[in-house]
C-alpha positions in Angstrom: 13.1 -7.9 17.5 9.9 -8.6 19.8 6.6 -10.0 19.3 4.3 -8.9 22.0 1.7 -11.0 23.2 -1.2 -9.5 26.0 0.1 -10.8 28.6 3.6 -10.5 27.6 3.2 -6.9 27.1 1.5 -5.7 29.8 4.2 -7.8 32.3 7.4 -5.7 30.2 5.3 -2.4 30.8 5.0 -2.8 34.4 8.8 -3.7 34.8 9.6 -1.1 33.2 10.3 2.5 34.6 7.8 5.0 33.5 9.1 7.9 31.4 7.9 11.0 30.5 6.6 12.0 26.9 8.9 14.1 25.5 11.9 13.2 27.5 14.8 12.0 25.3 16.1 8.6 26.2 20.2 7.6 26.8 22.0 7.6 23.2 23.2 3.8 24.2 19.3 2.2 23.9 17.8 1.0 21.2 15.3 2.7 19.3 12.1 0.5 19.7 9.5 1.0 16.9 6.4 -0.7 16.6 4.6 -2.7 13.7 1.1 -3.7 13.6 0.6 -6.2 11.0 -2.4 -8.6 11.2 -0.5 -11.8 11.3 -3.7 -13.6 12.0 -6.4 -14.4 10.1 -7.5 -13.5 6.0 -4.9 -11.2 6.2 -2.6 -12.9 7.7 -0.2 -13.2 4.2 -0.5 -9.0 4.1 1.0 -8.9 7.8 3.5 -11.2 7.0 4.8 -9.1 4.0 4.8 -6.2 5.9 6.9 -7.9 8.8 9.2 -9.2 6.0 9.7 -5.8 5.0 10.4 -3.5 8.4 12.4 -6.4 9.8 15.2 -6.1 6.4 15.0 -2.5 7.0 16.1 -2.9 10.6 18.9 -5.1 9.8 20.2 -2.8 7.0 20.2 0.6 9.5 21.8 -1.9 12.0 24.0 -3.5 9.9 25.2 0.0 8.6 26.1 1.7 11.7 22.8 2.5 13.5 21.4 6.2 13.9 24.6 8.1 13.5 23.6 11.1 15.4 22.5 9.1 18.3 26.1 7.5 18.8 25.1 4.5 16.9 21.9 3.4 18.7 20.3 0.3 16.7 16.5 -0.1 15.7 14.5 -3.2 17.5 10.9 -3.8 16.2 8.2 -4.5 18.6 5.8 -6.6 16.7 1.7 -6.9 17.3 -0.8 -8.8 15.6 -3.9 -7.1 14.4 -6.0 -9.7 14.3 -8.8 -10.2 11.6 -11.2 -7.3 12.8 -11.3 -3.9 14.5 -12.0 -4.6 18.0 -8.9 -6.7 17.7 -6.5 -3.7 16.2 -7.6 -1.8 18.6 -6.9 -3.6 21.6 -3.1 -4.6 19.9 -3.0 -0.7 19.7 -4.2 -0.2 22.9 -1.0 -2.5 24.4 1.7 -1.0 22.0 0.5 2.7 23.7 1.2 1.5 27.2 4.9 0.8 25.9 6.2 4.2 27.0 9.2 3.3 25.1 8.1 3.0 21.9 9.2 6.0 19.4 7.3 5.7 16.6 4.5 2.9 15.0 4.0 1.6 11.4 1.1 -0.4 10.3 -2.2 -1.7 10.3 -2.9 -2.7 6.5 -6.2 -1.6 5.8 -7.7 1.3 6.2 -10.2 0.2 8.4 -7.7 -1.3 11.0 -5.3 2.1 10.5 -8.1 4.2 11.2 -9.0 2.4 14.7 -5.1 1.6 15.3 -4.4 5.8 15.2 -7.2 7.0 17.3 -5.5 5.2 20.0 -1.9 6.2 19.3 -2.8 9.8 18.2 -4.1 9.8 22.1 -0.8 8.6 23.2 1.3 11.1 20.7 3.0 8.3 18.7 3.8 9.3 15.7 2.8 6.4 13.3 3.2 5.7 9.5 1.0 3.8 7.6 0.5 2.7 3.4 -3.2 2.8 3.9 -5.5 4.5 1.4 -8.3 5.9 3.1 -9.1 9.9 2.4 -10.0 9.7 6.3 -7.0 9.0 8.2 -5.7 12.3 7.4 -8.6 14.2 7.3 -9.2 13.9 11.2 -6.7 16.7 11.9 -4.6 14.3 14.1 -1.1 15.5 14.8 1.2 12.3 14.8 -0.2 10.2 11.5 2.1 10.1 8.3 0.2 8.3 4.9 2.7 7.4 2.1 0.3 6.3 -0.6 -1.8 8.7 -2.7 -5.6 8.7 -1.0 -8.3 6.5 -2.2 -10.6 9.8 -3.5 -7.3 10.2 -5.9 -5.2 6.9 -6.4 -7.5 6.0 -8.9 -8.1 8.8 -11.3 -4.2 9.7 -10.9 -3.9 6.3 -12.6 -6.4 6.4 -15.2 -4.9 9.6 -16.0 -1.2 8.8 -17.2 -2.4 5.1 -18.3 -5.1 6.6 -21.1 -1.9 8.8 -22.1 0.4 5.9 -22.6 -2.4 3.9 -23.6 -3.1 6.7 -26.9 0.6 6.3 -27.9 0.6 2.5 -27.5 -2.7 2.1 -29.7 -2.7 5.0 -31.9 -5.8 5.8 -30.4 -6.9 7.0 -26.5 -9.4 5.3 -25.1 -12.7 7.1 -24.6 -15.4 4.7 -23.1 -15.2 2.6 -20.0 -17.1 -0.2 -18.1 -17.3 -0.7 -15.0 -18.1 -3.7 -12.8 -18.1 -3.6 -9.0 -19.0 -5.8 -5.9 -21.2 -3.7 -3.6 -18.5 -3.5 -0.7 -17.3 -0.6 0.9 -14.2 -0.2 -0.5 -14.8 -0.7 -3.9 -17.8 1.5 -4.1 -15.6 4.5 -2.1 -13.2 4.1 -4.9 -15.9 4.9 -7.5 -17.4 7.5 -6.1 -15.3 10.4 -7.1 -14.9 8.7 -10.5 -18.8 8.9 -10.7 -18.7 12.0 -9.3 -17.4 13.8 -12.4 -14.3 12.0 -12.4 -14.7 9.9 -15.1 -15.5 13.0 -17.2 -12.4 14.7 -16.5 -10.6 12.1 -18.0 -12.3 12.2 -21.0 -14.1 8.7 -20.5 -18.0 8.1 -21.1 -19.6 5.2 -19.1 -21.5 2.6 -21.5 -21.5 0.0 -18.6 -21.8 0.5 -14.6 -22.9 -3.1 -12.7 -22.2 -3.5 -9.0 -22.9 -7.2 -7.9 -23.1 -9.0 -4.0 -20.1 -11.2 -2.7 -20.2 -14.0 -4.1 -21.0 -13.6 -7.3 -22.6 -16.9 -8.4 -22.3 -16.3 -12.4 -20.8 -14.0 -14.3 -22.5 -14.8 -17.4 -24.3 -12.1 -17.6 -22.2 -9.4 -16.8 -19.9 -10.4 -19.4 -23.0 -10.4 -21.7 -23.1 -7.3 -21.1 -19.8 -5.8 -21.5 -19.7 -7.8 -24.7 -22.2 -5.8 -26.1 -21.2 -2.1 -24.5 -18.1 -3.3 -26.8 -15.7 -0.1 -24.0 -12.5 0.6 -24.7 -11.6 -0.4 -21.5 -12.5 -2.3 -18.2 -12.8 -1.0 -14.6 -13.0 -4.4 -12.1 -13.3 -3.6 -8.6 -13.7 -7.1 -6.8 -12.6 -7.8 -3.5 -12.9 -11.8 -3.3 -10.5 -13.8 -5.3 -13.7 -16.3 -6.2 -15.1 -13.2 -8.1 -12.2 -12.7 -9.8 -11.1 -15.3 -11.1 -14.9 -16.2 -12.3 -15.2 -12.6 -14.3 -11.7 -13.4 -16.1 -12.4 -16.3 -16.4 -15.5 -15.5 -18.1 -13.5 -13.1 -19.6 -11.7 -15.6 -21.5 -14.2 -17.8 -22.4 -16.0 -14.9 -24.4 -12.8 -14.0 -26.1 -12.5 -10.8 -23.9 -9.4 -11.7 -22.2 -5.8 -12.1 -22.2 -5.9 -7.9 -22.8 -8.2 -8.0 -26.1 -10.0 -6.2 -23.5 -7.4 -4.1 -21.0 -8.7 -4.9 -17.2 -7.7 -2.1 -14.9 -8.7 -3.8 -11.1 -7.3 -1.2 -8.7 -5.9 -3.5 -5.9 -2.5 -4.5 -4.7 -3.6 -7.6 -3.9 -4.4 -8.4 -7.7 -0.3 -8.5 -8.1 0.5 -10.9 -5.2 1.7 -14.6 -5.8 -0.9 -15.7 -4.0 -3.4 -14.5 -7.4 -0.9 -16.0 -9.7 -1.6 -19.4 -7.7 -5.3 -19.2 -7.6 -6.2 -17.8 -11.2 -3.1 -18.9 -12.9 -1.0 -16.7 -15.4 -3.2 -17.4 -18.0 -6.1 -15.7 -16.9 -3.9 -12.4 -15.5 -2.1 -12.2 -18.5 -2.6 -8.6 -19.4 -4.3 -7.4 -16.0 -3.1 -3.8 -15.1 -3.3 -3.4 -11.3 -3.3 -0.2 -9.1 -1.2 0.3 -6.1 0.6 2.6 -3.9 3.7 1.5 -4.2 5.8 -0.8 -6.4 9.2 -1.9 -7.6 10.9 0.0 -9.5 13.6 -0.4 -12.4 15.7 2.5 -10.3 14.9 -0.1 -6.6 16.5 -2.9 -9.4 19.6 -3.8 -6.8 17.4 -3.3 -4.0 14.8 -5.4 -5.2 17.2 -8.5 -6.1 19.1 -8.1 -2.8 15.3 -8.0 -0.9 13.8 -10.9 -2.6 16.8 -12.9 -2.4 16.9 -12.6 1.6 12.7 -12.4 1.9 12.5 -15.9 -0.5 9.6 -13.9 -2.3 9.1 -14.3 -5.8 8.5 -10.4 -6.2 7.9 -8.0 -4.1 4.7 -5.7 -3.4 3.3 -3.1 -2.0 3.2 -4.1 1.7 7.0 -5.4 1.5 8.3 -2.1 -0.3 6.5 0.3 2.3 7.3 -0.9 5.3 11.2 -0.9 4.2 10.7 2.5 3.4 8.6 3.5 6.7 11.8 2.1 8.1 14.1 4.0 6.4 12.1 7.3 6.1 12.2 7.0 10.2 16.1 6.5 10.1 16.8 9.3 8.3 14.1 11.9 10.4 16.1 10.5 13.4 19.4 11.4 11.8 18.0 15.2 11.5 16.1 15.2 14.5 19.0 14.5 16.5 17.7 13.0 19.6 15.3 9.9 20.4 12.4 12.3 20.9 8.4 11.7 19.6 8.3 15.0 19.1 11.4 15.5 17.5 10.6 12.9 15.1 7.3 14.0 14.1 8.3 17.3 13.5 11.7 15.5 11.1 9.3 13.3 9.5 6.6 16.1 8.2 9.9 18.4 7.8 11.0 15.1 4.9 11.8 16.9 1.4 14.1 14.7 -0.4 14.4 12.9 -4.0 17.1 10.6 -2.3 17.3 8.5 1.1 14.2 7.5 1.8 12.7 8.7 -1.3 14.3 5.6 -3.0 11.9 3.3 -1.7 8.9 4.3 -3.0 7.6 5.6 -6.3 8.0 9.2 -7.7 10.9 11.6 -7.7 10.5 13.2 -4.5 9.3 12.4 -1.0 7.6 14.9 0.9 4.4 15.3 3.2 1.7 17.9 3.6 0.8 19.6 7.1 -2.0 17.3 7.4 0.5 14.6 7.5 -0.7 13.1 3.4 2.6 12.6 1.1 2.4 15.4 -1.1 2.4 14.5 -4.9 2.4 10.8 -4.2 2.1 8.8 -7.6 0.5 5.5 -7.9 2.0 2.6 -9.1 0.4 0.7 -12.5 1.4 -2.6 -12.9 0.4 -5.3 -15.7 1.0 -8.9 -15.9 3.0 -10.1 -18.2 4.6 -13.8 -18.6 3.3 -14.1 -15.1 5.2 -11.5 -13.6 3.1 -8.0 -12.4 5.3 -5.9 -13.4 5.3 -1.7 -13.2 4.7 0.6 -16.6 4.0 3.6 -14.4 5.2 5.9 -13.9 7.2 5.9 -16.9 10.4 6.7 -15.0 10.2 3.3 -12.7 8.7 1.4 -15.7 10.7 -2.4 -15.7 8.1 -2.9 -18.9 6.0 -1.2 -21.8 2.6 -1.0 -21.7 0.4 -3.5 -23.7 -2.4 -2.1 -25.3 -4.5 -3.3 -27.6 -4.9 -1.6 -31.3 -8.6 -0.3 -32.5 -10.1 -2.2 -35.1 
């Protein structure tokens, strides 16, 4: 495994002889593949988790034999830091293009950082993988992006839908009103927008409450207020700071709204971390249903004892499960493509139609990607805390616990 540095990077490119795109490369030499996490800065714990994740894949392909149809050749990760902002992912990208050697890419975390990360390595035709969300990064018509995690325009309401289903047989009753509280950023007010849009309509849901409030909120008094008296079925959060969050459960609580008397759906990965367990404490998540693309999964149960035993993490999210399975999914397009090729791979990759391999790492039956490079069908995974644990309840399939639901009445 290598970490690349500027300097570091630029002095291995110019040793290096130049190759041609396209060009296979001997069996015998590692396949280099690059991740870029950001390892520095507020997201520095979301890089590390993603690390954690493509370097257990590595050893695993290593460990079993390599790529098999390239005479055994082992995987080595060059590893970049993205930094805390966009100028910085880009410049990281900017060095991992000028690494001729490099087969394929994996990262940057947020969409943000994966949308200025792949306008430099669409330029340089390296095919790249990412978890991010954003509708955007394949809507550009780039050729050599792969997105494994249902869009941000969908992820939501592709929740909502099968939750309110389970949520009917759980309760007796489905639920049909909703409010919503948001902070004003951009994330959070992309997510709505569809869901304003119509979409909470198609799910059967009328809007008694819809309050957006600026980083930091200061009190949440009267939000709650608020809600209390729009008495919804259920709760939409959308908060990016863990300040605001804890302060609107906690208010939660204090009203007697929380502990899921009230189901709280806040679509975030980052609402199941241990990180959120420390800062708001299981009392306060206790009930909490959180959205993300990916999750464990009662079928991933060996797999997820084996991973958190080596990682040391509690549990294991999102960014963790993904990038074992960006690993894998690569692995197994090299084993049909056949030769160390960009090209080759790309065309594998989009050519993935499987319900096993690679499809085992991530949620849903079957693995598979659209021309534009999207996985097709992808399901989100709902999670809920319970006993402070965030564990999955959809899809029903991967479920490692029932739904809690509170009864009318």
């Amino acid at each position: 495994m290598t970490t690349i540095t500027r300097r570091g990077l630029l002095g291995t490119a110019l040793a290096m002889p130049a190759i041609v795109h396209g060009t296979a490369r001997a069996q015998s030499a590692p396949i280099r593949l690059a991740l870029l996490a950001p390892l520095s800065g507020p997201f520095a714990r979301q890089g590390e988790l993603m690390r954690t994740g493509a370097t257990l894949a590595v050893e695993d392909v290593n460990r079993n034999g390599g790529i098999k149809a390239l005479g055994g050749a082992t995987l080595e990760l060059v590893i970049a830091d993205a930094g805390a902002n966009v100028e910085q992912v880009t410049s990281a990208a900017q060095r991992l293009a000028a690494d001729r050697e490099l087969l394929a890419g994996m990262g940057a975390w947020a969409s943000s950082f994966t949308l200025a990360a792949t306008e430099v390595t669409e330029r340089a035709k390296l095919p790249w993988i990412t978890l991010s969300w954003a509708d955007t990064i394949t809507a550009r018509g780039f050729h050599y992006v792969l997105a494994s995690s249902p869009p941000s325009s969908r992820i939501i309401p592709a929740a909502l839908e099968p939750l309110l289903a389970l949520a009917g047989k759980v309760a007796g009753k489905k639920p049909s009103t909703i409010a919503c509280i948001n902070d004003d950023t951009a994330v959070n007010q992309a997510n709505m927008k569809p869901l304003r849009e119509g979409g909470f309509e198609k799910l059967g849901l009328k809007t008694v409450m819809d309050e957006n409030f600026s980083v930091p909120l200061s009190d949440a008094t009267p939000l709650i207020q608020r809600l209390r008296r729009a008495r919804p079925d259920l709760v939409l959060l959308g908060t990016t700071a863990t300040s605001d969050s804890r302060l609107l459960l906690q208010t939660l609580t204090e009203f007697g709204l929380g502990q899921g008397k009230v189901p709280v759906i806040a679509p975030s990965a980052n609402f199941g971390t241990p990180e959120m367990l420390k800062n708001m404490g299981a009392n306060y998540l206790e009930g909490v249903i959180g959205v993300a693309g990916n999750w464990t999964s009662k079928r991933q149960a060996a797999l997820n004892a084996d991973l958190m035993k080596r990682s040391g993490e509690p549990w294991l999210i999102q960014d963790t499960l993904s990038l074992y399975g960006h690993v894998a999914l690569i692995a197994d397009a090299l084993e049909r493509a056949g030769k160390a090729d960009r090209d080759a791979l790309m065309a594998a990759l989009l050519a993935t139609d499987t319900t096993g391999g690679p499809a085992r790492f991530f949620l849903g039956e079957r693995l598979r990607f659209e021309k534009n490079g999207r996985r097709a069908d992808a399901v989100p995974a709902v999670f809920q805390w319970k006993n402070g644990k965030p564990l999955t309840v959809l899809p029903e399939a991967d479920a490692e616990a029932e739904l809690s639901w509170p009864r009318p009445g």
